[in-house]
Structure formats: C-alpha cells, structure tokens
mmCIF file of the N, C-alpha and C atoms, coordinates in Angstrom:
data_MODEL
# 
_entry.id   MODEL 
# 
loop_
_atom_site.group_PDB 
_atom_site.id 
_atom_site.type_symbol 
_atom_site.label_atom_id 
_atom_site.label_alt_id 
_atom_site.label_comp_id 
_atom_site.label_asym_id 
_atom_site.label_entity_id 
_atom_site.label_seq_id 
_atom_site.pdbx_PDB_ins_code 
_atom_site.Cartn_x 
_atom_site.Cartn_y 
_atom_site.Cartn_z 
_atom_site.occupancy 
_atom_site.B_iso_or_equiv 
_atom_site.pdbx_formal_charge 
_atom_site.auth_seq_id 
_atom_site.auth_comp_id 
_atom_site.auth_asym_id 
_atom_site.auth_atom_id 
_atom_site.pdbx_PDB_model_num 
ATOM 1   N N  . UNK A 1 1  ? 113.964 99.715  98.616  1.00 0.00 ? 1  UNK A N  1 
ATOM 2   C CA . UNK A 1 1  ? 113.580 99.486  99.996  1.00 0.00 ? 1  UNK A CA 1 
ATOM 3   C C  . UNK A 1 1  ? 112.965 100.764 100.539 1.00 0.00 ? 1  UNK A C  1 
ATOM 4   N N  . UNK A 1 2  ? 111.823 100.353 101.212 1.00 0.00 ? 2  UNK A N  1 
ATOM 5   C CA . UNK A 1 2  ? 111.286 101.370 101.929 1.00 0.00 ? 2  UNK A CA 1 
ATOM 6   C C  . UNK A 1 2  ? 110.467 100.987 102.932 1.00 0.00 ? 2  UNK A C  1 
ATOM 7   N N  . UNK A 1 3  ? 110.033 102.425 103.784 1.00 0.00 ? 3  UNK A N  1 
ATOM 8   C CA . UNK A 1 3  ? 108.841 102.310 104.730 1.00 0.00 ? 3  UNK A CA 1 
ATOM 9   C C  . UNK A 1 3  ? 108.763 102.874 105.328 1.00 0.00 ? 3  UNK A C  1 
ATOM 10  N N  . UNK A 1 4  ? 107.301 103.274 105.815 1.00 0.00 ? 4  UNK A N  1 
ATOM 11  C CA . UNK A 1 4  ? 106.016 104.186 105.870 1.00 0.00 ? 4  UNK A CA 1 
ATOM 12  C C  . UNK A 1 4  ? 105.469 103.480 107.955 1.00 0.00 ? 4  UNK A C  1 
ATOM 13  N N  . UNK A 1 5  ? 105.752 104.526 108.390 1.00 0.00 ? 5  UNK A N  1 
ATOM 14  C CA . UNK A 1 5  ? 105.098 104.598 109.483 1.00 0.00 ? 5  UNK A CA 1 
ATOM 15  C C  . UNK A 1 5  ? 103.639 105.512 110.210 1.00 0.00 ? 5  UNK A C  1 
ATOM 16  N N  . UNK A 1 6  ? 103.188 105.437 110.428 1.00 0.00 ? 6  UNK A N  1 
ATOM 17  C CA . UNK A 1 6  ? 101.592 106.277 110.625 1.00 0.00 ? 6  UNK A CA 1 
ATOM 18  C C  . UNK A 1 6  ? 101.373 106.444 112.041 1.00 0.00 ? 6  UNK A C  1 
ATOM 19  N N  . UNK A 1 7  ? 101.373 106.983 112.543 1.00 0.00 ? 7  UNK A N  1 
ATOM 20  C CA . UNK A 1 7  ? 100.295 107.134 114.844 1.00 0.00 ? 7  UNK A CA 1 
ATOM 21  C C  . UNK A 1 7  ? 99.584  108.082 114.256 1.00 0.00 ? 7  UNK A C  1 
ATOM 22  N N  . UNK A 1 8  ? 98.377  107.663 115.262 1.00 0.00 ? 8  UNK A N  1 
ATOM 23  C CA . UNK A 1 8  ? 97.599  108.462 115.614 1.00 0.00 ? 8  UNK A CA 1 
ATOM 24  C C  . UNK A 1 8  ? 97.070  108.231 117.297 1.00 0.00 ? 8  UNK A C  1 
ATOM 25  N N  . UNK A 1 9  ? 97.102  109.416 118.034 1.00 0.00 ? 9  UNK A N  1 
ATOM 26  C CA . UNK A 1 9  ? 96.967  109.528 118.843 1.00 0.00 ? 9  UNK A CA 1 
ATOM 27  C C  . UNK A 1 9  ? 95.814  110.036 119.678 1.00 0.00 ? 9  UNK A C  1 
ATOM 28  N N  . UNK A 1 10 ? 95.159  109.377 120.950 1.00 0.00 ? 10 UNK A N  1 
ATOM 29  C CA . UNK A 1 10 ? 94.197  110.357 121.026 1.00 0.00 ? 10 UNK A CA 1 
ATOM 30  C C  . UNK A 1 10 ? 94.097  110.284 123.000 1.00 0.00 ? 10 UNK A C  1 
ATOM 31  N N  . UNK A 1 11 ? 94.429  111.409 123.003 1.00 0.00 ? 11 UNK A N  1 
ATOM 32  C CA . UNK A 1 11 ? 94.446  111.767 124.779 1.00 0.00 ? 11 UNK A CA 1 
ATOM 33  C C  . UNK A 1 11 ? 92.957  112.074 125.749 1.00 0.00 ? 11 UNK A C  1 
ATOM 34  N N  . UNK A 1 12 ? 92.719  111.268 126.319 1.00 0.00 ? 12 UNK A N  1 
ATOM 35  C CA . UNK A 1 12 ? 91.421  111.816 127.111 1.00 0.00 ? 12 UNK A CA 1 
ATOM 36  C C  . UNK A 1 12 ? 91.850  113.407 127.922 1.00 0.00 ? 12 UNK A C  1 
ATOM 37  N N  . UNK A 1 13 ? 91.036  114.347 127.704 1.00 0.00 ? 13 UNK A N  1 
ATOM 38  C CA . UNK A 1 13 ? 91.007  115.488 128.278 1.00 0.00 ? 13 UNK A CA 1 
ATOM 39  C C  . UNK A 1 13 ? 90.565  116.117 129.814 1.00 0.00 ? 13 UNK A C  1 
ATOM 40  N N  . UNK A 1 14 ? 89.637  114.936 130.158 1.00 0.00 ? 14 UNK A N  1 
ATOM 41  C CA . UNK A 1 14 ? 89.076  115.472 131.053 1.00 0.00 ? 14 UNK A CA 1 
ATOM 42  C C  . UNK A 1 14 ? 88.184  114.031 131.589 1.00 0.00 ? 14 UNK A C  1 
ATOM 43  N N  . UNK A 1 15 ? 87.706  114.016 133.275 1.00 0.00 ? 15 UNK A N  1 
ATOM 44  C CA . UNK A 1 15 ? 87.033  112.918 133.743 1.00 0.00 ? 15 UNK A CA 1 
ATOM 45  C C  . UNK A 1 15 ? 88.098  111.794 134.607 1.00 0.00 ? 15 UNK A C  1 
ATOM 46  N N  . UNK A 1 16 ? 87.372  110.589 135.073 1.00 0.00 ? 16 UNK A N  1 
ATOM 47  C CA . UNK A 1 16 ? 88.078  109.946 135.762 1.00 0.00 ? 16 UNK A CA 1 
ATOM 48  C C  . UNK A 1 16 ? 89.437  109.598 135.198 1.00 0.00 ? 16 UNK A C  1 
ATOM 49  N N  . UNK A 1 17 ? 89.766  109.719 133.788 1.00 0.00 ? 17 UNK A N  1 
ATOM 50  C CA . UNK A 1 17 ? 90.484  108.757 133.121 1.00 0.00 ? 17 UNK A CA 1 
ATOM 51  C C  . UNK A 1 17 ? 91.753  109.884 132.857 1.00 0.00 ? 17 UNK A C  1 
ATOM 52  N N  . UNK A 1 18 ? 91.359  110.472 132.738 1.00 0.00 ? 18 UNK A N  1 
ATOM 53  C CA . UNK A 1 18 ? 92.584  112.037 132.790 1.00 0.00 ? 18 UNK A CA 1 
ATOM 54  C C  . UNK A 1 18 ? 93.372  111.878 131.957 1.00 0.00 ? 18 UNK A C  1 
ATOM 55  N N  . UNK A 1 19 ? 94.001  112.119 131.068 1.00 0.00 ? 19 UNK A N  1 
ATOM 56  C CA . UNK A 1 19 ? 95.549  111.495 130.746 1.00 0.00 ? 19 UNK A CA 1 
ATOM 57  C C  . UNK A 1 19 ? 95.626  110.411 129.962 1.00 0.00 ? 19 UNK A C  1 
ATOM 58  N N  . UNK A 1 20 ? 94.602  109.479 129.799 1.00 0.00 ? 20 UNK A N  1 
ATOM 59  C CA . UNK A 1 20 ? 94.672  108.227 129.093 1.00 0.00 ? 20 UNK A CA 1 
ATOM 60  C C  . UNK A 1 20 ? 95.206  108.436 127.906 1.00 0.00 ? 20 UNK A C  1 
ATOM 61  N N  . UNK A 1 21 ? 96.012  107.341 127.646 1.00 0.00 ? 21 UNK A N  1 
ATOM 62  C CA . UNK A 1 21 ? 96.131  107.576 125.833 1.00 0.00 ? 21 UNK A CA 1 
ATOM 63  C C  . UNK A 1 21 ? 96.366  106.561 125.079 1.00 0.00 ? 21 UNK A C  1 
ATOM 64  N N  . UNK A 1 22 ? 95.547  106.526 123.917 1.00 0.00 ? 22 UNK A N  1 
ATOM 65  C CA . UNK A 1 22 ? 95.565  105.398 123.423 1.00 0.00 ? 22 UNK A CA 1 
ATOM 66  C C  . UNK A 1 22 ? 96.318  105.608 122.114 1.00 0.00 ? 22 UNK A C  1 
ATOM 67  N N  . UNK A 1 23 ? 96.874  104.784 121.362 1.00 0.00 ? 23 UNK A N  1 
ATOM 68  C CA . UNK A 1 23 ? 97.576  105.239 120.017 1.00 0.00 ? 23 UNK A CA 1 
ATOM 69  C C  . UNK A 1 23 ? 98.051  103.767 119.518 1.00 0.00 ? 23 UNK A C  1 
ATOM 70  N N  . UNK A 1 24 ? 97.481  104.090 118.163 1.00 0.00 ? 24 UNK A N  1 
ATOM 71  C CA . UNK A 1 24 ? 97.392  102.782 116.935 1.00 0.00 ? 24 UNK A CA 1 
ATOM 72  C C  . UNK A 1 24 ? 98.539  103.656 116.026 1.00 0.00 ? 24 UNK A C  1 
ATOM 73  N N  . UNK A 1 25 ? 100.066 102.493 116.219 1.00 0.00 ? 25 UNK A N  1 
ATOM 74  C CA . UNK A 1 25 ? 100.834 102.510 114.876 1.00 0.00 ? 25 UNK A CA 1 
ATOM 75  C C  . UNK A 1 25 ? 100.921 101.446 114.042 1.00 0.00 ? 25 UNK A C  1 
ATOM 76  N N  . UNK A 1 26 ? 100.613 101.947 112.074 1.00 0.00 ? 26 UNK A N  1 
ATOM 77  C CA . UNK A 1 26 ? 101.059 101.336 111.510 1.00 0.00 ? 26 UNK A CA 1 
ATOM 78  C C  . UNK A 1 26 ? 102.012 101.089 110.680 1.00 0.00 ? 26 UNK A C  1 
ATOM 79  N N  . UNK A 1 27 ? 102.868 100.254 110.981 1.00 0.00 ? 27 UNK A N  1 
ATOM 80  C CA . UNK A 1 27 ? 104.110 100.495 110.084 1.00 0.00 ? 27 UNK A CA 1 
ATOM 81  C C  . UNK A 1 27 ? 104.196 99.291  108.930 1.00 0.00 ? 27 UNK A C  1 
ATOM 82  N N  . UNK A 1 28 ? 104.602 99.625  108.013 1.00 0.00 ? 28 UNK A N  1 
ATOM 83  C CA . UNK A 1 28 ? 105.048 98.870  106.238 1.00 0.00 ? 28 UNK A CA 1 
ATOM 84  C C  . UNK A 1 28 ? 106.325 99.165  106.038 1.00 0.00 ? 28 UNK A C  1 
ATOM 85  N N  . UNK A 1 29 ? 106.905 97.802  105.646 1.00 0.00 ? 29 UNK A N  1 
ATOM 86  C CA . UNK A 1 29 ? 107.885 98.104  105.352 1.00 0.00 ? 29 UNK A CA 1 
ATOM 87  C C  . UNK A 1 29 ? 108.303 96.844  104.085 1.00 0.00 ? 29 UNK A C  1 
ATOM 88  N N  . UNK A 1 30 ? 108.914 97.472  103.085 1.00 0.00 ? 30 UNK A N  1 
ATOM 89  C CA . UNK A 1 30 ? 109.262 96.813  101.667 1.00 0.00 ? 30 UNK A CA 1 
ATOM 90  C C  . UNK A 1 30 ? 110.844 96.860  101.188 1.00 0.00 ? 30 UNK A C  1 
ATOM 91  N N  . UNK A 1 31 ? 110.645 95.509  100.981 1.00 0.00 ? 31 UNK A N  1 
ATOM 92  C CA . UNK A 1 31 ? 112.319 95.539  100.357 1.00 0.00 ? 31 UNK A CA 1 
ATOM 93  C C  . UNK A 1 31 ? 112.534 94.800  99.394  1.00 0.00 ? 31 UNK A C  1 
ATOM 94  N N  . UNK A 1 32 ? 113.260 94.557  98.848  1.00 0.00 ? 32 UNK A N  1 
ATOM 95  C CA . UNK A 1 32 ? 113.560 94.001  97.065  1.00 0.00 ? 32 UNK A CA 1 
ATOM 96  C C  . UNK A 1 32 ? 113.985 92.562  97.727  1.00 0.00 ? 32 UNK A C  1 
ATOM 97  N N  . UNK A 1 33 ? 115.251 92.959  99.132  1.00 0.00 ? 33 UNK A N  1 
ATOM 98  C CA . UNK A 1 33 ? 116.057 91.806  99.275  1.00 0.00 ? 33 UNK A CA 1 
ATOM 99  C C  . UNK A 1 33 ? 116.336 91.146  100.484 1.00 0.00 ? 33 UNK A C  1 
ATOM 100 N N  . UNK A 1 34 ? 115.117 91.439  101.382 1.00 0.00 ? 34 UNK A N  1 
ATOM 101 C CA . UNK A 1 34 ? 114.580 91.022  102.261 1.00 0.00 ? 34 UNK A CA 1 
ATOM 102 C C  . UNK A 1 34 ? 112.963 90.583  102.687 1.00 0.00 ? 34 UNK A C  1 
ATOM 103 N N  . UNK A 1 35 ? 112.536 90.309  103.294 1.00 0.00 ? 35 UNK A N  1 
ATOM 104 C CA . UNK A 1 35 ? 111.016 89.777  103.545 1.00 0.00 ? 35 UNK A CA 1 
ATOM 105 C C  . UNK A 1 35 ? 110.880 91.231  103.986 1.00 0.00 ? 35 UNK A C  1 
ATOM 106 N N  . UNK A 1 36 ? 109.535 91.409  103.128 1.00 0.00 ? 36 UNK A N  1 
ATOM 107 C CA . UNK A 1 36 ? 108.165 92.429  103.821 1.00 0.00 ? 36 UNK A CA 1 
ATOM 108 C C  . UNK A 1 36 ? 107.958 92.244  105.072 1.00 0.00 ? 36 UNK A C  1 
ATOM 109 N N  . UNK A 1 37 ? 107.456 93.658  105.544 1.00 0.00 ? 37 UNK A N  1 
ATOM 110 C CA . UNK A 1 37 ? 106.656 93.726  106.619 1.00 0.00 ? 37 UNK A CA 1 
ATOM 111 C C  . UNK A 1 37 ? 105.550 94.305  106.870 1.00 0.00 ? 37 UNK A C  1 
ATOM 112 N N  . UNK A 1 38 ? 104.430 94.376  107.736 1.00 0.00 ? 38 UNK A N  1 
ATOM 113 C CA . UNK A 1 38 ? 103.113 94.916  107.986 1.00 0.00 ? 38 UNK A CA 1 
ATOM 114 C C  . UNK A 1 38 ? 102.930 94.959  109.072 1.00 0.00 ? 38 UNK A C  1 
ATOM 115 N N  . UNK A 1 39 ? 102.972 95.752  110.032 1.00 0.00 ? 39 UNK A N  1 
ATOM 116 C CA . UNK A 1 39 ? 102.689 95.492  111.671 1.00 0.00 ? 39 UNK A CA 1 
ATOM 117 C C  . UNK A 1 39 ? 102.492 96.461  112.231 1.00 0.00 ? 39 UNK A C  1 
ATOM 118 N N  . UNK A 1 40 ? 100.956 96.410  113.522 1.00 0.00 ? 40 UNK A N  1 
ATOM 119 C CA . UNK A 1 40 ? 99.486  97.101  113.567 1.00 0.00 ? 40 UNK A CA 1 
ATOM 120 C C  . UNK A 1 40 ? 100.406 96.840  115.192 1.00 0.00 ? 40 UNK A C  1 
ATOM 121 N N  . UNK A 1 41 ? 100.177 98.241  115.750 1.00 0.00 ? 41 UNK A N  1 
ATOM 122 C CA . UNK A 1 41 ? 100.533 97.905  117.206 1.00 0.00 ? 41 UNK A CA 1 
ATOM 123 C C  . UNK A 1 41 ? 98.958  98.673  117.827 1.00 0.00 ? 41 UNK A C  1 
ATOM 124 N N  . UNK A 1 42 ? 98.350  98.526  118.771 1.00 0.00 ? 42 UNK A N  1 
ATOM 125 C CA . UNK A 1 42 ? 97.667  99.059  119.929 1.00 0.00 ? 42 UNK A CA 1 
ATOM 126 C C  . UNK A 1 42 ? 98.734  99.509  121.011 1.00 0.00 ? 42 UNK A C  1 
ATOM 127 N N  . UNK A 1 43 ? 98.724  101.001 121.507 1.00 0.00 ? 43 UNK A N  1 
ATOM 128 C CA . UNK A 1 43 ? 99.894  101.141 122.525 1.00 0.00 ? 43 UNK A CA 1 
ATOM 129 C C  . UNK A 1 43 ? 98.933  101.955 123.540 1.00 0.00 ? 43 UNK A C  1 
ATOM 130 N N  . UNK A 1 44 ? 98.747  101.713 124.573 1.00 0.00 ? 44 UNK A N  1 
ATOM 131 C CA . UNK A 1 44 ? 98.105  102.413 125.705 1.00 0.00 ? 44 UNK A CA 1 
ATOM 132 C C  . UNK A 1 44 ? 98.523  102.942 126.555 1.00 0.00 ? 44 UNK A C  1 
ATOM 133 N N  . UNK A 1 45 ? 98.560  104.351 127.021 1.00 0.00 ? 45 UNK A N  1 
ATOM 134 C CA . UNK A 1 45 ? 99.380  104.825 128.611 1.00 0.00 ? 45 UNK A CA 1 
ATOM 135 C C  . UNK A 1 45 ? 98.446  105.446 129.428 1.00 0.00 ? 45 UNK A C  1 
ATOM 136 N N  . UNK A 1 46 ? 99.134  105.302 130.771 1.00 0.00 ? 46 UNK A N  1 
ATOM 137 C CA . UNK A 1 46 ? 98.235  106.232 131.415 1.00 0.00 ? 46 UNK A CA 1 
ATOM 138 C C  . UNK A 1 46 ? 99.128  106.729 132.593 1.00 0.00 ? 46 UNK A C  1 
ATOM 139 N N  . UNK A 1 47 ? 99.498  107.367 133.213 1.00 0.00 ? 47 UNK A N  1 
ATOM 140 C CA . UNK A 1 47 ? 100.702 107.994 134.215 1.00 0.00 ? 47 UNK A CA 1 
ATOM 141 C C  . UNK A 1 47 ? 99.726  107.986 135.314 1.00 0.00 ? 47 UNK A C  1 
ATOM 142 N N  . UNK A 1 48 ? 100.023 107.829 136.318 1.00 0.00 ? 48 UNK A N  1 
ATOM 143 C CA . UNK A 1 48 ? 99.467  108.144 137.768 1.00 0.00 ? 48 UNK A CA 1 
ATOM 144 C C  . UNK A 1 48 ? 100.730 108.913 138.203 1.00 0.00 ? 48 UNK A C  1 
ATOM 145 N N  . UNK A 1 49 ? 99.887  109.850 139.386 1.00 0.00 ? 49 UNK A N  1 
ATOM 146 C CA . UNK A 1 49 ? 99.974  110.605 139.982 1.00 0.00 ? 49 UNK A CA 1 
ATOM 147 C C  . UNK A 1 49 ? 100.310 110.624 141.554 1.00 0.00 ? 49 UNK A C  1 
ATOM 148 N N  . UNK A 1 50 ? 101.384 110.432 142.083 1.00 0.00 ? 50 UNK A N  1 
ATOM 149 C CA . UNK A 1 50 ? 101.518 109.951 143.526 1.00 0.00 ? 50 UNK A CA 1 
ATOM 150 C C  . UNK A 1 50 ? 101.607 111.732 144.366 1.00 0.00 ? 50 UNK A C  1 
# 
C-alpha cells in the first residue's frame, strides 16, 4: 500500500487580483487490499481585506 501526493502552487504577486491562489493537487493512492485511487482537485483562494 501506498501513496503519492503532488501541489503545486501559484500566487498572483501583484495587480487587481493580489493574493489569488490557485493550486492543483494530485493524489494516487494504491493498495493490494483495498480499491485504488486517483483524484485531481482544483483549489482556489483569495482573502479579502476589510
């Protein structure tokens, strides 16, 4: 049994969007004695500022 997780992240620096961040994880996961897995997330943030 195993599994492998991956992000990558990428922060806007500068402009209207300030702060944005977008980040794609992929995670795998394998087992002898359970069902596989494969699953692709899109995760988006953005914080405002009051």
């Amino acid at each position: 049994e195993w599994e492998r997780m991956t992000d990558i992240t990428y922060v806007v620096q500068g402009g209207p969007v300030k702060g944005l961040a977008v980040q794609w994880r992929n995670s795998t996961n394998r087992s002898t004695y359970a069902d596989s897995a494969n699953e692709n997330r899109l995760i988006v943030r953005y914080t405002f500022n009051y």
